[in-house]
C-alpha positions in Angstrom: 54.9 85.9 60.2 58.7 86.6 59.2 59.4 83.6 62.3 57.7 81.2 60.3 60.0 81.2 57.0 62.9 80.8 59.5 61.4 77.9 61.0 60.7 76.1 57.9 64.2 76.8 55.9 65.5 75.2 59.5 63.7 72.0 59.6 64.7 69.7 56.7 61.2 67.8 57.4 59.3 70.5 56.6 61.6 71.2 53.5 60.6 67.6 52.6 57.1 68.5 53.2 56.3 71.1 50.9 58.5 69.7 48.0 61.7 71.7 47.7 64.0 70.6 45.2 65.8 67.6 45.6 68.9 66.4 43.6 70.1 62.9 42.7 72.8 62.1 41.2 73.3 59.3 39.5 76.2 57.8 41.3 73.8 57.3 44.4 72.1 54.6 41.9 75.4 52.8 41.2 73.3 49.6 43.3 71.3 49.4 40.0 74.2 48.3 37.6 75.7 46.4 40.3 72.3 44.1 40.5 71.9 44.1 37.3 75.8 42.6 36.3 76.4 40.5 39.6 73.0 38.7 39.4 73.6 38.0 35.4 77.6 37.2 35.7 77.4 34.8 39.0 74.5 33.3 37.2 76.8 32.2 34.7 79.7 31.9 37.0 77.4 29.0 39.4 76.5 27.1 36.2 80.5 26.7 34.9 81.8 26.0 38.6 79.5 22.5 38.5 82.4 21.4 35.5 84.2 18.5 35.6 87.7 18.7 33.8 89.1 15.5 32.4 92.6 14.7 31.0 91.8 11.7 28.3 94.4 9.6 26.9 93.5 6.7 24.7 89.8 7.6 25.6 90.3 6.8 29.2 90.8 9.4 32.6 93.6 10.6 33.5 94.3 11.6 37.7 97.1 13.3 37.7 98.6 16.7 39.9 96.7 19.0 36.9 93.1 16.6 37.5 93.2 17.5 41.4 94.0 21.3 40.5 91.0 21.6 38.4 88.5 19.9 40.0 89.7 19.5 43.7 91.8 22.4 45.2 93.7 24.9 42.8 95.6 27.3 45.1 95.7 27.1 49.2 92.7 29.8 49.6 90.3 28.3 47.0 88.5 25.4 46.2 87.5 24.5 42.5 84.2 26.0 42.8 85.2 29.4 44.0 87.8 29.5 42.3 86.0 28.7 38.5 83.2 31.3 39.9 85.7 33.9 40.4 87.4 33.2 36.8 84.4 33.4 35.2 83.1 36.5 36.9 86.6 38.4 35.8 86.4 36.9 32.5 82.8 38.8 31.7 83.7 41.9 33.8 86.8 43.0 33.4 86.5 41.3 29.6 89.9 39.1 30.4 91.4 36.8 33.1 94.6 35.5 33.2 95.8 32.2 35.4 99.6 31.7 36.3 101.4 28.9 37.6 103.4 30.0 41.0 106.1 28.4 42.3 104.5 26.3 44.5 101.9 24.5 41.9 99.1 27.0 42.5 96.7 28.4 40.5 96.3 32.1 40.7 93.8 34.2 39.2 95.9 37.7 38.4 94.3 40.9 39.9 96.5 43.4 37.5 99.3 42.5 35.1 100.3 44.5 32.1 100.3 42.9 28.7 102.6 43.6 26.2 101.3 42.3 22.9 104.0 41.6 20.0 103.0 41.1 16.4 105.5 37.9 15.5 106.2 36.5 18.8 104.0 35.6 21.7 102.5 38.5 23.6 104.5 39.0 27.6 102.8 39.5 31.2 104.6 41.9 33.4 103.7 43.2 36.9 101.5 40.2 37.1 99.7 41.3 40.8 97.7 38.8 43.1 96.3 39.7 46.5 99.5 42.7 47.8 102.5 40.1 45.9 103.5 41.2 42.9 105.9 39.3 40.4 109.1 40.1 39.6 108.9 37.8 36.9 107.7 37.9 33.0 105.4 35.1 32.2 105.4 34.0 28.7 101.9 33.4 26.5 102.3 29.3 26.4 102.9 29.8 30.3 99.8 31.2 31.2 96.2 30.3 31.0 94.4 33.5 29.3 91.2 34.6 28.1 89.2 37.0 26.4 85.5 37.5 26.6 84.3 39.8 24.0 85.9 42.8 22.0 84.9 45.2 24.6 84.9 45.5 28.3 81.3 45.4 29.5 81.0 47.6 32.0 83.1 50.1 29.3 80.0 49.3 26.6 77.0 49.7 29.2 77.8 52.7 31.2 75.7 55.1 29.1 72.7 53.0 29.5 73.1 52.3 32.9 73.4 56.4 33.5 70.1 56.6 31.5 68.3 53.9 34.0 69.9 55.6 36.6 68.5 59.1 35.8 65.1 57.5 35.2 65.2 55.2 38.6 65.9 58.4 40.5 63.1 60.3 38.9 60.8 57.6 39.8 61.5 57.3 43.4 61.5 60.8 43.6 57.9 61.0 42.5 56.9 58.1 44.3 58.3 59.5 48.0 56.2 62.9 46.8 53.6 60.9 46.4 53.1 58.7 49.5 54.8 61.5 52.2 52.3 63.0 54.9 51.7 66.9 54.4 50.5 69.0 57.8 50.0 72.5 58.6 50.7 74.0 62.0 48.6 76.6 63.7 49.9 78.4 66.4 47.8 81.2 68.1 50.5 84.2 68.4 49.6 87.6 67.8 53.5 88.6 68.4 57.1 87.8 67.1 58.1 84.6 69.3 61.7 85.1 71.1 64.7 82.7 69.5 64.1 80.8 73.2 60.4 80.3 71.9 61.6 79.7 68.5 63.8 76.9 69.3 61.4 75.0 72.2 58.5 75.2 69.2 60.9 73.9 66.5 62.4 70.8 68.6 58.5 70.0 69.6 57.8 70.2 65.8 60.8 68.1 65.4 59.4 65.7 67.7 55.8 65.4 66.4 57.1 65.1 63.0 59.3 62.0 63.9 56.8 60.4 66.0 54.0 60.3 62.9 57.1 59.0 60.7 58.4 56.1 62.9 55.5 54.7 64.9 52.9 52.3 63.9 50.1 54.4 66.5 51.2 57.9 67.5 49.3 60.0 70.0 50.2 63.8 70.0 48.6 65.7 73.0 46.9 68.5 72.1 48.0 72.4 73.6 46.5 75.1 73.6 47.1 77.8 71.0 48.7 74.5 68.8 46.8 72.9 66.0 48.4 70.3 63.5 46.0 69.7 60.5 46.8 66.9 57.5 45.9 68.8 54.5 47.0 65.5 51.9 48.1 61.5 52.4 49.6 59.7 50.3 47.6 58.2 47.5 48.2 55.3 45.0 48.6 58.1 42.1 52.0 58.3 40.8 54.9 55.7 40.0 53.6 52.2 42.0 56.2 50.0 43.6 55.6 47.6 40.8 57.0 49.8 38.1 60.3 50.4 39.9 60.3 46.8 40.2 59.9 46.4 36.4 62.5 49.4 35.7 65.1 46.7 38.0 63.8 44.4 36.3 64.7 45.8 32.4 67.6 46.7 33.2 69.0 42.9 34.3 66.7 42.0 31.5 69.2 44.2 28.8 72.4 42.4 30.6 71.0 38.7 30.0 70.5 39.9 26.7 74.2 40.7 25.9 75.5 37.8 27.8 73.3 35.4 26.2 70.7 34.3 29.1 67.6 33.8 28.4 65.5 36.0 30.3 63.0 33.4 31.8 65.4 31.8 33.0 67.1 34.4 34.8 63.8 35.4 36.8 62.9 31.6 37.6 60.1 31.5 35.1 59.5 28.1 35.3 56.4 27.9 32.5 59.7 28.1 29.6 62.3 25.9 31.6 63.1 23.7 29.4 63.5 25.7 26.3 65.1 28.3 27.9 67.9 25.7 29.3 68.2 24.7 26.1 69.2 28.3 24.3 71.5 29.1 27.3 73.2 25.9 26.9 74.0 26.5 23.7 74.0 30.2 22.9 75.8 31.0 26.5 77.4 28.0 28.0 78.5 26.2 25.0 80.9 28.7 23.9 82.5 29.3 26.9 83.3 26.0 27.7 84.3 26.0 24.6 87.1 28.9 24.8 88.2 27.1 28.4 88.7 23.8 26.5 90.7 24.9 24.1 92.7 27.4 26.1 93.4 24.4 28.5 94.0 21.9 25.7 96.8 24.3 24.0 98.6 25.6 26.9 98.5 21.4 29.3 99.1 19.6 26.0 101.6 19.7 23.4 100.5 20.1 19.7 102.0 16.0 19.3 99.8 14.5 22.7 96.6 16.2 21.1 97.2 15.1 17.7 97.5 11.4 19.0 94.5 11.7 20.7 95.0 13.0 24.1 92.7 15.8 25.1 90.7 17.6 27.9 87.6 17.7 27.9 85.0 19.9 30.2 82.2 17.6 31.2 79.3 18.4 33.4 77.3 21.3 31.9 76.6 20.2 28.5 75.5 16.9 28.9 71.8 16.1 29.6 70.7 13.4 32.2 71.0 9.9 31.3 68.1 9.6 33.5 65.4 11.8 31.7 66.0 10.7 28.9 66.3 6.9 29.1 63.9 6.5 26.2 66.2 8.4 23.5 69.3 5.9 25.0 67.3 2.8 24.7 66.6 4.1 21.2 69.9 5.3 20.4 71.7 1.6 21.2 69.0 -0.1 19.7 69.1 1.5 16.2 72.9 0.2 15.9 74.0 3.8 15.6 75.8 3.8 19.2 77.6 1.6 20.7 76.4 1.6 24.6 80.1 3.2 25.7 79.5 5.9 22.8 76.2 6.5 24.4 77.5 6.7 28.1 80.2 9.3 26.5 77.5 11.4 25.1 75.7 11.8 28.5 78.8 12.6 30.5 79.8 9.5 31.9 83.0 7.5 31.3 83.5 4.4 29.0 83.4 1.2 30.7 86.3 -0.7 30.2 84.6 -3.8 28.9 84.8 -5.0 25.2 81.3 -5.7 24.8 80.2 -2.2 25.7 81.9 -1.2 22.5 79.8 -3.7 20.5 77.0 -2.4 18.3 73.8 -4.0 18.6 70.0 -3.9 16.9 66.6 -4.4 17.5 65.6 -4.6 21.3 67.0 -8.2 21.9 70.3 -6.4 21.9 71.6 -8.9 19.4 75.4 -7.9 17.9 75.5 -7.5 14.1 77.3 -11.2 13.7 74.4 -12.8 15.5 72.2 -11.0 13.3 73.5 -11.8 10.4 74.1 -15.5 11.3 70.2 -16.6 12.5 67.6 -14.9 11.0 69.1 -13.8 8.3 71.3 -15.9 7.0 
């Protein structure tokens, strides 16, 4: 029947139903790199907002206007959490960041600027843009605090194989919603052509049968006269599984850690490898990029004479294991005479006490001093 064709190239559930071509493209899968970048980026970006910046002179803490911008409150809108989670997450994305100064003693994470690099003099900022203000200004290099991640954007280096994931994801879901939809063949008892009236009260009842078995948990269809509805295949567990898409997502975040250095137990809370993967993302991933922050801050806050004298700054708070845990490697640590206790507190994150005796080395574990060593038994 000629009337039949025309229903089904009308109804796009029925064009569902007997698997026409479908086309995805791959921009519809754009969700994948998103996951795949934010979850491994923030990751990193949570981990460096817990720092601590210190300003040290003569080994002791400085709390000056640059402490309370770094650790307490760096522009009006941010606080120091959101604002080192948002430098990070630039840094690794767009592959740079740049930090100016503004008139009022904020700092401001740039949106746009436009670099001019020089080969004998220090490169120039133009058209530095945050939020809708734009500067009218040139900042200078040694006026600005900015960094570079790697020698290529990411995103620029991983489009081709997020387009192949992409592709693949599509193809998957594809064959999976083939798999699992419902499949139904209408009877109708008609020995004639219907009328387009007939046509269209028959298509909005199909229309209405077909969304009743797709949105309701228990459907009841009354049955007419002259109208049969048959299920001719369900869905079945043949096909891609839920599970592999879930281990396609979960490749592709997998690739990302990779690059960025986190270790991929960690980043799926695989708790079995904790504490060696903590340790290699530590110091594969963490390490140098507190690095490359350190020494950014300590060249652009400090002159080339304060840091030579001894002054420095120094990002605490990530590196540094717990005192706590490991109170057995302290003990040790002072006891061998190799530390003195202050050098001991400095290595787990805390500041010196200012007390001579901290500084003293002792042995053995009567915590005697060298002198008294060397005068009692000994002597």
């Amino acid at each position: 029947m000629s009337w039949l064709s025309n229903v089904l190239k009308r109804n796009s559930e029925l064009e569902w139903m007997f698997d026409l071509d479908l086309t995805y493209e791959t921009d519809h899968r754009a969700y994948l790199k998103k996951i795949a970048l934010e979850t491994c980026i923030n990751f990193i970006g949570r981990t460096i907002s817990q720092s601590d910046f210190r300003f040290m002179k003569d080994k002791k803490r400085q709390f000056n206007d640059w402490h309370y911008l770094l650790n307490v409150r760096p522009n009006t809108d941010q606080s120091a959490a959101d604002f080192w989670q948002s430098f990070v997450h630039r840094l690794i994305y767009e592959n740079e960041v740049l930090v100016v100064l503004s008139d009022s003693n904020d700092l401001l994470i740039a949106d746009d600027f436009t670099r001019e690099e020089y080969a004998v003099y220090p490169d120039t900022f133009k058209n530095v843009t945050v939020k809708d203000f734009t500067f009218q200004r040139t900042f200078q290099m040694d006026e600005v605090i900015y960094l570079t991640y790697n020698n290529e954007k990411l995103t620029k280096f991983m489009d081709g194989m997020f387009d192949d994931y992409a592709n693949l994801f599509s193809r998957m879901i594809e064959v999976s919603l083939r798999n699992y939809q419902i499949r139904g063949i209408v009877n109708i008892d008609s020995t004639q052509e219907l009328s387009n009236e007939n046509q269209a009260k028959l298509q909005k009842f199909i229309d209405k049968l077909f969304d009743t078995f797709r949105k309701a948990t228990v459907a009841l269809v009354p049955k007419l006269k002259g109208f049969e509805y048959n299920e001719v295949a369900k869905g079945d567990n043949k096909g891609q599984s839920f599970e592999e898409l879930m281990k396609l997502k979960k490749s592709l975040i997998d690739d990302v850690a990779n690059i960025l250095g986190i270790p991929n137990a960690l980043i799926h809370g695989d708790l079995a490898e904790y504490e060696t993967s903590i340790k290699s993302y530590v110091k594969f991933c963490i390490g140098p990029l507190v690095k490359k922050i350190a020494d950014e801050l300590n060249a652009k806050l400090l002159t080339k004479e304060d840091f030579l004298k001894g002054d420095k700054i120094e990002v605490r708070g990530v590196m540094e294991k717990s005192a706590i845990e490991n109170a057995n490697n302290a003990d040790k640590m002072v006891a061998s005479g190799a530390w003195s206790r202050n050098d001991v507190r400095e290595k787990f994150g805390d500041e010196r006490v200012d007390d001579p005796r901290m500084d003293e080395y002792v042995i053995t574990k009567n915590y005697q001093t060298l002198d008294e060593l060397e005068g009692g038994e000994n002597k």
